[in-house]
Residue, then its C-alpha position, 0 to 999 in steps of 0.5 A: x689316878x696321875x698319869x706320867x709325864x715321861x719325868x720322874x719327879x716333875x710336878x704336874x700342874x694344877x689349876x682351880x678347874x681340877x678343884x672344881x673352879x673355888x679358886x674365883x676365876x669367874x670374877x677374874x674372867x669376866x674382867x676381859x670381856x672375855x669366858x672365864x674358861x678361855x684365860x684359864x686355857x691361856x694360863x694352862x698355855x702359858x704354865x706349858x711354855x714356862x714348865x720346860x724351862x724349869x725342867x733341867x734345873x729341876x731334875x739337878x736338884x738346883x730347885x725344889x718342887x714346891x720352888x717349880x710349882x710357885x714360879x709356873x704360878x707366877x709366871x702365868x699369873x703375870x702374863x695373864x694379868x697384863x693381859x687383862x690390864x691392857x685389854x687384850x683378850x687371849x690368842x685364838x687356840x692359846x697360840x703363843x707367838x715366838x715373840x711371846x713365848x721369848x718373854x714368857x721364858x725370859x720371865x721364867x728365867x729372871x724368876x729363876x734367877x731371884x729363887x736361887x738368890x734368896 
């Protein structure tokens, strides 16, 4: 059923629309102004530019999958988030700028850093 990605082991992200959407993404959706089906686009965006960071650290074993998985959550879910709190309604495509993608990893990164302290 799950195809590969080319990486043993590394977890395939999943969101609500795999589950049927019960995760109430269209009362978050509709906060922006913007179709609940274009943030979680731009979340799936977000989650593809978080995932290679964490791969090498995954794949030596310096976090586990469940510790992948929840810092690709969080980290989307923060972006989008922001996002919505200023007002600002998803990138066209689900581009992501180089500016942007900077922070993205530079997020992933400092939560990187938390989950080996603790």
């Amino acid at each position: 059923m799950g195809g590969t990605t080319g990486f043993t082991g590394v977890p395939e992200q999943k969101d609500a629309r795999a589950t049927g959407g019960k995760s109430g993404g269209a009362a978050h959706g509709s906060r922006g102004g913007e179709p609940p089906d274009a943030w979680a686009k731009f979340k799936e965006a977000v989650v593809n530019v978080a995932k290679p960071v964490l791969r090498q650290p995954f794949e030596r074993n310096e976090i586990t999958r469940d510790v992948f998985k929840q810092i690709t959550k969080k980290a989307a879910e923060k972006v989008v988030s922001s996002f919505k709190k200023e007002g600002v309604p998803p990138p066209a495509n689900n581009e992501i700028d180089a500016k942007q993608r900077g922070k993205i990893q530079k997020l992933v990164k400092e939560y990187l850093s938390l989950s080996k302290k603790a």
